[in-house]
N, C-alpha and C positions, 0 to 999 in steps of 0.2 A: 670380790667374793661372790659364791654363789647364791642364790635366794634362796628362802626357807622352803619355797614350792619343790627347786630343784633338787634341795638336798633331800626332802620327802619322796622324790620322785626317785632319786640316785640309791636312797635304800630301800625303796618296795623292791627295784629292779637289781640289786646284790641281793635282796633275800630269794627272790625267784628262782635266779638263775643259778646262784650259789647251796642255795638249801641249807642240809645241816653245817657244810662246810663256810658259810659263810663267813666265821669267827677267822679262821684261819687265811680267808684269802685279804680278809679287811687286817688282818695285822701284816700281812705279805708287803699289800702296797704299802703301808703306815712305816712298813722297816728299810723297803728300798726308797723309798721318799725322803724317808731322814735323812737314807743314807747318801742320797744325792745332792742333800741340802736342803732340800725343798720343803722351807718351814710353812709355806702356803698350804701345798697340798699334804702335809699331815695333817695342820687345824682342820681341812676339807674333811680328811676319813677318817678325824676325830668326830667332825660334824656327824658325818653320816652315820658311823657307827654308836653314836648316842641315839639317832633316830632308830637304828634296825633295834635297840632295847626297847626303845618305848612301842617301836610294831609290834614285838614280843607279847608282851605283856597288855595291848588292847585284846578284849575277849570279841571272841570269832565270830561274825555273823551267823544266824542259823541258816541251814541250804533251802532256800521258801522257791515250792516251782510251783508254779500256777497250771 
């Protein structure tokens, strides 16, 4: 299994690169995963996708320039 660090690291980088679309491409893999069998990598972008909520819902740094 992946580490907590990675799976953190696997949904900063699907919410980046992904945006608002990111719901959709994380059920994308979750559906062809299943569909291949792959009970591993669903629990994986189950993982992650429980991460990208709680990224969600952390409030936003303020933008501090010096």
């Amino acid at each position: 299994m992946i580490s907590d660090r990675e799976l953190w690291a696997c949904a900063h980088q699907v919410m980046n690169h992904h945006g608002p679309d990111v719901d959709s491409f994380i059920e994308a893999r979750m559906t062809a995963l299943a569909q291949a069998g792959d009970d591993v990598g669903v629990k994986v972008w189950f993982a992650i996708a429980e991460r990208v909520d709680k990224l969600r819902q952390m409030p936003v740094a303020a933008d501090v320039r010096h």
